[in-house]
N, C-alpha and C positions, 0 to 999 in steps of 0.2 A: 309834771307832765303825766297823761293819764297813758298807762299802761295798755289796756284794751279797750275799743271804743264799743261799743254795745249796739248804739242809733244811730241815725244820722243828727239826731235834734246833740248828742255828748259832740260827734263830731264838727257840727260847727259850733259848739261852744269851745271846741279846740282849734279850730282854725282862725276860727275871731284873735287866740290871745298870740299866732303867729304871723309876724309880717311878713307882708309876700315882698319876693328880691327884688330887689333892684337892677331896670338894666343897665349894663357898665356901658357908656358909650363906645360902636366899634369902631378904630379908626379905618377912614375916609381914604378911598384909594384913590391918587390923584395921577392917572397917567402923565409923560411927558413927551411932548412929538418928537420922535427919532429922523433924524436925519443928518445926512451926509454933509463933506466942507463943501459940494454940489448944492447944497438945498433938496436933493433927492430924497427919496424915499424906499426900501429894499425890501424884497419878500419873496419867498418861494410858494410855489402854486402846483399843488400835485391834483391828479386826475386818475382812472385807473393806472398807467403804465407811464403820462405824459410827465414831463418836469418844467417848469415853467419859470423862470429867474425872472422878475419884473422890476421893472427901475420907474417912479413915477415923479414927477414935477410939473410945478405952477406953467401954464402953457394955454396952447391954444386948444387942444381935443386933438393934434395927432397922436395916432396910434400906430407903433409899429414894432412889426412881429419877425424874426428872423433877417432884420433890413428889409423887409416888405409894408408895404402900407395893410393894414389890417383889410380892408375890402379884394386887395390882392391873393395876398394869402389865406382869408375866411371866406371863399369868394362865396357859399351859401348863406343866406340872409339870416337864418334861423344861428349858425355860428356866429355873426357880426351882434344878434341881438342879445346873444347869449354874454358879449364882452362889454355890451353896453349897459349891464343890470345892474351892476355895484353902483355905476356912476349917478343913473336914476334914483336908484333907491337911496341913496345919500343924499340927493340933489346938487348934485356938483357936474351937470352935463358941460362937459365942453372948456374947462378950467386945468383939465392935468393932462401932460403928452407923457403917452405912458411908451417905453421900452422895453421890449419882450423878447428872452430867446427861449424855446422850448426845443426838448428832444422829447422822444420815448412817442410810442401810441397814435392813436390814428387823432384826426382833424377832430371829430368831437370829442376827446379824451382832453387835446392841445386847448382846445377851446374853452373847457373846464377847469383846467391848472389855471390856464393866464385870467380865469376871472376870480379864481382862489387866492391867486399871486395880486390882482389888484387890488383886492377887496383887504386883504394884510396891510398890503403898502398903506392903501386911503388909510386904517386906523391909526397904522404907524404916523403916517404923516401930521393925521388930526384927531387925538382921540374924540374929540366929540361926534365922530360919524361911528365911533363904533357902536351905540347903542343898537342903530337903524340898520347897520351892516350885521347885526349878531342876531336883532332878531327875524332876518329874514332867512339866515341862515348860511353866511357868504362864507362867514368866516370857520364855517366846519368844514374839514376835509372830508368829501365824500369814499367813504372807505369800499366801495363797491370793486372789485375785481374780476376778471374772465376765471371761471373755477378751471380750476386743471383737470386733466384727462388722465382717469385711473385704468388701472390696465386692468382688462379683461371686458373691457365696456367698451362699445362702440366710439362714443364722445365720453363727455366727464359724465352725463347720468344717460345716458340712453343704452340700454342690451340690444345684444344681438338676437335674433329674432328664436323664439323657443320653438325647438324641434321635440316632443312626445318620442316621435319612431323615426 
């Protein structure tokens, strides 16, 4: 082996007489669908404050939230479209009645968990939708929260009005 290489012309005569590695093949991650002796499927769905426990099965497209039908309970359109996105983006509209109970946070927080919480369950259930559910971003918990309110400050970042005199 040569000690120091001088050129480039020494160093690929040094490279030529070393074989490049080999890749070792990686093993292959083969999910398996989780489900319950129900045939269910289970996941939790957080939002800032909201908690969302979701239960999904082979069905017809009900949806229900707290024993509400989701149009009851999401009665704004832009919430019910928000619950409907996992299923889209999967392709599976109208094939799983999903069961929701949520606490914590307000209606669009609630809205957020249980599409967090569906979008687990659908992988659990099938991994093959978690490609299309990961890259559209379903399956990341949105880490956003209300910042807290520090003392000496009006809200969490706003002062109180500066007085000179």
């Amino acid at each position: 082996m040569v000690d120091q290489v001088n050129s480039l012309e020494e160093l690929g005569q040094v490279a030529e007489g070393v074989e490049a590695p080999v890749a070792v093949d990686a093993p292959v991650i083969t999910r398996e669908p989780v489900k319950d002796a129900l045939g269910r499927s289970y996941a939790t769905g957080k939002r800032k404050d909201a908690v969302a426990r979701v239960w999904i099965k082979p069905g017809s497209g009900k949806v229900t939230v707290n024993g509400q039908e989701m149009n009851v309970y999401f009665a704004r359109p832009v919430l019910q479209m928000i619950l409907a996105q996992p299923f889209s983006i999967a392709g599976v509209t109208g094939q799983f009645d999903v069961v929701a109970t949520v606490k914590g946070g307000g209606l669009s927080g609630q809205a957020g968990a249980v599409k967090h919480g569906v979008s687990k369950a659908l992988q659990l259930f099938d991994p093959t939708l978690r490609p299309a559910l990961k890259a559209a971003g379903f399956l990341t918990r949105d880490s956003r929260v209300v910042e807290r309110k520090k003392y000496g400050k009006a809200k969490a970042r706003k002062s109180f009005q500066f007085s000179k005199r």
